[in-house]
C-alpha positions as CSV (number, residue, x, y, z in Angstrom):
1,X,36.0,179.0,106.7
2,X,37.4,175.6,108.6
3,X,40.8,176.3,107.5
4,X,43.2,173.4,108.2
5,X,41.6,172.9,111.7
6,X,39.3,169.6,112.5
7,X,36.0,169.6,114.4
8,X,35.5,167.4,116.7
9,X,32.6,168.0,118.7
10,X,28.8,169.0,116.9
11,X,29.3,172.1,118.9
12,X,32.3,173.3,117.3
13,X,30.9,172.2,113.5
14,X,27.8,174.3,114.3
15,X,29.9,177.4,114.9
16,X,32.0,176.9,112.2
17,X,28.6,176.3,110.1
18,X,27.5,179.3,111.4
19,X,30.5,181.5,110.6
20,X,30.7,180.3,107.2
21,X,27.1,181.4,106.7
22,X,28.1,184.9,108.0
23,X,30.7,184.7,106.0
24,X,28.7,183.6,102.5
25,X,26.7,186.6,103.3
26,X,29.6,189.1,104.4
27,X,31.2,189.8,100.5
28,X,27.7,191.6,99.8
29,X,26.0,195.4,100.3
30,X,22.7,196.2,99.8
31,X,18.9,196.2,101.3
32,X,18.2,193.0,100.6
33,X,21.8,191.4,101.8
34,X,21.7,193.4,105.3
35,X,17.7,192.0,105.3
36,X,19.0,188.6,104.4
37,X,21.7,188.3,107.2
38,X,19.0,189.4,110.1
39,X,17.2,186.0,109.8
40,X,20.9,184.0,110.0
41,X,21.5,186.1,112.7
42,X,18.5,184.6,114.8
43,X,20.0,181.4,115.4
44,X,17.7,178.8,115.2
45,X,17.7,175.1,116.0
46,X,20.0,174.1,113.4
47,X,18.5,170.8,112.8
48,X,20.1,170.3,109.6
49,X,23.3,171.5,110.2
50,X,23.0,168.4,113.0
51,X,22.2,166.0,110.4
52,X,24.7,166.7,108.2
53,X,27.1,165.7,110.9
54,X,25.1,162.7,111.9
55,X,25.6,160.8,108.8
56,X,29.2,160.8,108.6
57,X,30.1,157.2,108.0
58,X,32.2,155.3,110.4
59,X,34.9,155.0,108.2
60,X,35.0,158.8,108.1
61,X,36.9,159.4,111.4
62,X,35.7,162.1,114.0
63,X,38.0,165.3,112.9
64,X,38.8,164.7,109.8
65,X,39.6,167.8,108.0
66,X,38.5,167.8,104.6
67,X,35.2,166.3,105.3
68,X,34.9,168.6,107.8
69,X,35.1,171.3,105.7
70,X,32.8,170.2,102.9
71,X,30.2,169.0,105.8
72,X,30.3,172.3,106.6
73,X,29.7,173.9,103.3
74,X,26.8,171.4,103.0
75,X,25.2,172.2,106.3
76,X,25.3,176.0,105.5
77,X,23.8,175.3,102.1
78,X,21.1,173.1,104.0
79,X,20.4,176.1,106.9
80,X,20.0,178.4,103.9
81,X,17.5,177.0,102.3
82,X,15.4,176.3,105.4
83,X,16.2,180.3,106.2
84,X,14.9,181.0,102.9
85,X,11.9,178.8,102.7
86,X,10.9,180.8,106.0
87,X,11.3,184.0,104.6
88,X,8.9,182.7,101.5
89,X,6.9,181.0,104.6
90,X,6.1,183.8,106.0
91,X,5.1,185.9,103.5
92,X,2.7,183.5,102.5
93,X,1.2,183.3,106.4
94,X,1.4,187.4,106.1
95,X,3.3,186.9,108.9
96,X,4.7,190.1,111.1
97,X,6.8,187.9,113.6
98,X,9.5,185.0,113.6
99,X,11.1,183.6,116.7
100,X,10.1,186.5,118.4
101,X,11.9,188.7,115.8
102,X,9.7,191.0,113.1
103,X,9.6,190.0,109.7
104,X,11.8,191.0,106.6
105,X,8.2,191.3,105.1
106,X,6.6,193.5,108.0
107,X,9.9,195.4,107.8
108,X,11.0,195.7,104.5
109,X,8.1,194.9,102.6
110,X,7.4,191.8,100.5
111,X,9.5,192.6,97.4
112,X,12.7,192.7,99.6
113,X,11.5,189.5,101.2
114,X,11.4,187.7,97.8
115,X,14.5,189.0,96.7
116,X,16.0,188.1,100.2
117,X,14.8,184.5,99.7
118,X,16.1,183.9,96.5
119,X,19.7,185.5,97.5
120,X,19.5,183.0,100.3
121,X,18.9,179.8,97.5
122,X,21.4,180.7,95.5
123,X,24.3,180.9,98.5
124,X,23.3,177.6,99.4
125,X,24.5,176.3,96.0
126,X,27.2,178.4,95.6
127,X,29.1,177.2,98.4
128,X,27.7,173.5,98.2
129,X,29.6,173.3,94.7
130,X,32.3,174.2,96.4
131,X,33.2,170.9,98.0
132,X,34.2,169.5,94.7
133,X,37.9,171.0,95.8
134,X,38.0,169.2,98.9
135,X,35.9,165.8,98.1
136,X,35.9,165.7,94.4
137,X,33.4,166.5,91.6
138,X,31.8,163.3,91.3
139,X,30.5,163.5,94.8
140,X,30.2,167.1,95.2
141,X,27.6,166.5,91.9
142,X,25.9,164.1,93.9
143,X,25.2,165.9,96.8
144,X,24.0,169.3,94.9
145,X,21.8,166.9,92.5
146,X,20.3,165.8,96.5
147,X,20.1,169.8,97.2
148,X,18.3,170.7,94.0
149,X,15.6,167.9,94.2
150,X,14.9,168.5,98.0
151,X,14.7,172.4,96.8
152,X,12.1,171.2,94.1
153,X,10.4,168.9,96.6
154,X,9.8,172.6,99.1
155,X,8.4,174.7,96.1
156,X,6.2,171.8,95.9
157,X,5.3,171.5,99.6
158,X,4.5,175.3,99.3
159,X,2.1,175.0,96.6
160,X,0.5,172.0,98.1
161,X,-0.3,173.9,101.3
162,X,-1.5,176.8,99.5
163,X,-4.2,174.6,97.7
164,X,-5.1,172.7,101.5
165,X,-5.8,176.3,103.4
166,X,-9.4,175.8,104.9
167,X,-10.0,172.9,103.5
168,X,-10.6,170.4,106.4
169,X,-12.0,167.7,103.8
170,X,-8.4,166.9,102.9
171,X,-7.5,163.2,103.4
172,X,-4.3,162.4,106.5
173,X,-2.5,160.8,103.1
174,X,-2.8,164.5,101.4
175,X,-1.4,166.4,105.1
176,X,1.1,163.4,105.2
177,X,2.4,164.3,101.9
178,X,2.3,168.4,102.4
179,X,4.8,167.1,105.6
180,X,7.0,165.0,103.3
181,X,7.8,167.8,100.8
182,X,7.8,170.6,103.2
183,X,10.0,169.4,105.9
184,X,11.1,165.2,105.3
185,X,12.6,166.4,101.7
186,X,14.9,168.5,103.5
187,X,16.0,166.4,106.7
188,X,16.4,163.5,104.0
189,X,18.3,165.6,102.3
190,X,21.1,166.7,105.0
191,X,21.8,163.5,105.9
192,X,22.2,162.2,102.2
193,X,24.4,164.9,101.8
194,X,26.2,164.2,104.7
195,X,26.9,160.7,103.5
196,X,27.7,161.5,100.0
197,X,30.2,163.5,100.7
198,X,31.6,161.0,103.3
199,X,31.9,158.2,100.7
200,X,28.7,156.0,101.5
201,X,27.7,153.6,99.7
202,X,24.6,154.3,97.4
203,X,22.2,152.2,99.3
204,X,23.2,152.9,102.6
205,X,22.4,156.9,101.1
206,X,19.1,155.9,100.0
207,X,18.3,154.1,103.6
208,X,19.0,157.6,105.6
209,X,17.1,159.1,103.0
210,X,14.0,157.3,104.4
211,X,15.2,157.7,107.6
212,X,15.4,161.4,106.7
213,X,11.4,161.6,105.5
214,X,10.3,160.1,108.2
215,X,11.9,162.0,111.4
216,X,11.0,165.2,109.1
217,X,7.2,164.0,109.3
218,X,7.4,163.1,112.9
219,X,9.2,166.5,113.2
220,X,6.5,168.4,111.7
221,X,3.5,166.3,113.3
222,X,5.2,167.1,116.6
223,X,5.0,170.7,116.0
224,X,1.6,171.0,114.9
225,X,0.6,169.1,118.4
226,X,2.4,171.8,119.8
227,X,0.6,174.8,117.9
228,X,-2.9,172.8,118.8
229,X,-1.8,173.0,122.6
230,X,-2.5,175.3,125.7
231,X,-0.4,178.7,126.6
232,X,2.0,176.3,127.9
233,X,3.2,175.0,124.5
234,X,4.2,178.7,123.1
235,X,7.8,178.3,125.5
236,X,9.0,175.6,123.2
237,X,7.2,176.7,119.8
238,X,8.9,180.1,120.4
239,X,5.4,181.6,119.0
240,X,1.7,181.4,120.5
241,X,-0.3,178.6,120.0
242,X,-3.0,178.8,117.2
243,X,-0.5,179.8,114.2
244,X,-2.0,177.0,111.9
245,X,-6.1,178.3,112.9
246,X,-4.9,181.8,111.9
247,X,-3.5,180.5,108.6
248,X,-6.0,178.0,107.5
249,X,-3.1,175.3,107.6
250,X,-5.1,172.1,108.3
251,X,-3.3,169.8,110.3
252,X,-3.4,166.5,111.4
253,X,-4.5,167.0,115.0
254,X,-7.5,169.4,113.4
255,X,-8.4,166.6,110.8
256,X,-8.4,164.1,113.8
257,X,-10.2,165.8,115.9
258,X,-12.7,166.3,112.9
259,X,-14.1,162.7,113.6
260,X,-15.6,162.9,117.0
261,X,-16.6,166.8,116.3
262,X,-18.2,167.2,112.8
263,X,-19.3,170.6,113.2
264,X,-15.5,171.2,114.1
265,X,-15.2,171.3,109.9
266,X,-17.2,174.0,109.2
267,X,-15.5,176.2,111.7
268,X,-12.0,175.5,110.0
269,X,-13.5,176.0,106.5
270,X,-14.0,179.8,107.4
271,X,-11.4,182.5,108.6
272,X,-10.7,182.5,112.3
273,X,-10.5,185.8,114.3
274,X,-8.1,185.9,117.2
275,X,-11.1,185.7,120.0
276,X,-12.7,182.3,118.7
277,X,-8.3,180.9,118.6
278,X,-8.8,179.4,121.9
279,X,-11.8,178.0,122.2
280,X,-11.0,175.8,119.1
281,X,-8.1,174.6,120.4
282,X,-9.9,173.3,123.4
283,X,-12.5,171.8,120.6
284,X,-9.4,170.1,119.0
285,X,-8.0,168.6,122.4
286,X,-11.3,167.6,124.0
287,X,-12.0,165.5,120.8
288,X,-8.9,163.7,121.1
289,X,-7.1,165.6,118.2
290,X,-3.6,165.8,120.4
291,X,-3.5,162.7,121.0
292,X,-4.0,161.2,117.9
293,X,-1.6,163.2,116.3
294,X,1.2,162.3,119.2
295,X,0.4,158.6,118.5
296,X,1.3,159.2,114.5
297,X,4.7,161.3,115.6
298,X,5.6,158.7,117.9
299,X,5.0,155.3,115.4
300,X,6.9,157.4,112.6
301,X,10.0,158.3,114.9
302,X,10.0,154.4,116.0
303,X,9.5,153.7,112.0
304,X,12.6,155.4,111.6
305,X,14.6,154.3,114.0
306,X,14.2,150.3,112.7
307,X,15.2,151.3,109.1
308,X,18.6,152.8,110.1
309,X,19.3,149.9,112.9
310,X,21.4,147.5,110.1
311,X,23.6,150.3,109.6
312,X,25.0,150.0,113.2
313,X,28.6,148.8,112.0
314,X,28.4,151.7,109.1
315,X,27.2,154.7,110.7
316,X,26.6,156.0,114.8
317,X,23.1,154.6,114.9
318,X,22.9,156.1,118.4
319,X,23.1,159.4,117.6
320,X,20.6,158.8,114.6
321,X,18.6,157.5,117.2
322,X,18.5,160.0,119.4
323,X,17.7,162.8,116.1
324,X,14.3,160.6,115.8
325,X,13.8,160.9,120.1
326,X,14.2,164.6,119.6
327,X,12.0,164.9,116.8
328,X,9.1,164.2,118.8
329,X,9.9,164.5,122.9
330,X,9.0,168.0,122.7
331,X,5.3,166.7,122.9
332,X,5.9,165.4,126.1
């Protein structure tokens, strides 16, 4: 993996978190390994991976060597999951393409794509248990204990959103909460990880856990202004525009837009075809939807930011501020 060598820069940790999930998946044969690997292979923005990194304590020095190299187990286990929660993601959206990239679904065929999910999970927790040699057991506990609830947390996110397709009479509180479990669990849970195994205290864990939540929310927010935009939007969301109309995800700037154009409910109740995409979209804008749903991103980055602000002597507060900034300045 790491070896001996320390990692200084986040560039150099994300390679070596890459390799070690190339690595994790190079000991295996089979269909559904060789499917499994094709998704790792995509790159990605490896948000996790970052904030992992990002809540290494102060006392924890730049380069250190053994946390680098159970940061780096725990950032691989983080990446893996998300992978795998795509892979599940995008069976359930029937979807044929990811970052640009078919499917293991439209290629393989669903059963492959289950069973390439769940080999993904269980990587993640094999090689997170493996920082117990290099930070102890007690901590390396911990941080799987984080991993396993954040896990439960998705599962739940999934069923959630399966139970809020077409149904634009969902409350922001109930979207809100689909965005906590879906994506917050999972940022909160990197950078609790990250701290754990860094020797935090407890409540300073618990702090970037809320930190976590809320960037994760504003992350999520942020993209679903994005999918509600023009042609323009699809060169950052890597996709075209209109994903969540084609899926029956409600989202918030839908359920915004919802209060200056009632009849914009019934339309969302009902399956969309691909030639009525665009002209909902301009519905959604024209009412205001963006920009209401920007407004929510932006007050739960700032949110964020204030919580981790009396950890300045503790942990770099700069770089967590500029994770909550990027969260949401792909709106812009």
């Amino acid at each position: 993996m790491t070896g001996g060598t320390a990692i200084a820069t986040p560039a150099a940790f994300l390679a070596a978190v890459d390799q070690h999930m190339v690595e994790l998946l190079a000991d295996r044969d089979g269909v559904v390994v060789e499917a499994a690997r094709r998704p790792i292979a995509a790159g990605g923005k490896r948000l996790r991976p970052l904030l992992v990194l990002a809540a290494r304590p102060r006392a924890v020095a730049a380069g250190d060597a053994p946390f680098d190299r159970a940061a780096v187990r725990a950032a691989a286990a983080l990446e893996l999951i998300h992978t795998a929660s795509l892979v599940h993601d995008d069976l359930l959206d029937d979807a044929s393409l990811r970052r640009g990239e078919p499917t293991i679904g439209a290629l393989d065929g669903r059963s492959v794509a289950v069973a390439a999910g769940d080999f993904l999970f269980s990587r993640a927790f094999a090689t997170l248990v493996e920082t117990r040699r290099v930070v102890g057991d007690d901590r390396a506990l911990a941080a799987t204990r984080v991993l396993a609830r954040s896990s439960k947390l998705l599962a739940e996110g999934e069923a959630l959103q399966a139970r809020q397709t077409r149904q634009p009479a969902i409350t922001v509180e109930d979207y809100l909460e689909r965005c906590r479990l879906k994506t917050g669990a999972l940022f909160a849970a990197a950078l609790q990880c990250g701290a754990i195994l860094g020797g935090a205290r407890d409540d300073d864990v618990q702090v970037l856990g809320r930190f976590g939540h809320l960037v994760g929310v504003a992350f999520q927010v942020a993209d679903d202004v994005l999918d509600s935009g023009d042609a323009s939007a699809e060169v950052v969301l890597g996709k075209r525009p209109g994903a969540d109309l084609r899926d029956g995800t409600i989202t918030l700037p839908m359920l915004a837009a919802i209060d200056d154009d009632a009849h914009l409910a019934t339309a969302l109740a009902t399956p969309v075809a691909d030639a009525e995409v665009d002209g909902l979209l301009a519905r959604i804008r024209d009412a205001g939807g963006i920009d209401a749903a920007r407004r929510t991103a932006l007050r739960l980055a700032e949110e964020a930011v204030a919580l981790v602000e009396p950890l300045a002597d503790r942990f770099d507060v700069v770089q967590l501020r500029a994770i909550a900034a990027r969260s949401v300045d792909r709106m812009h």
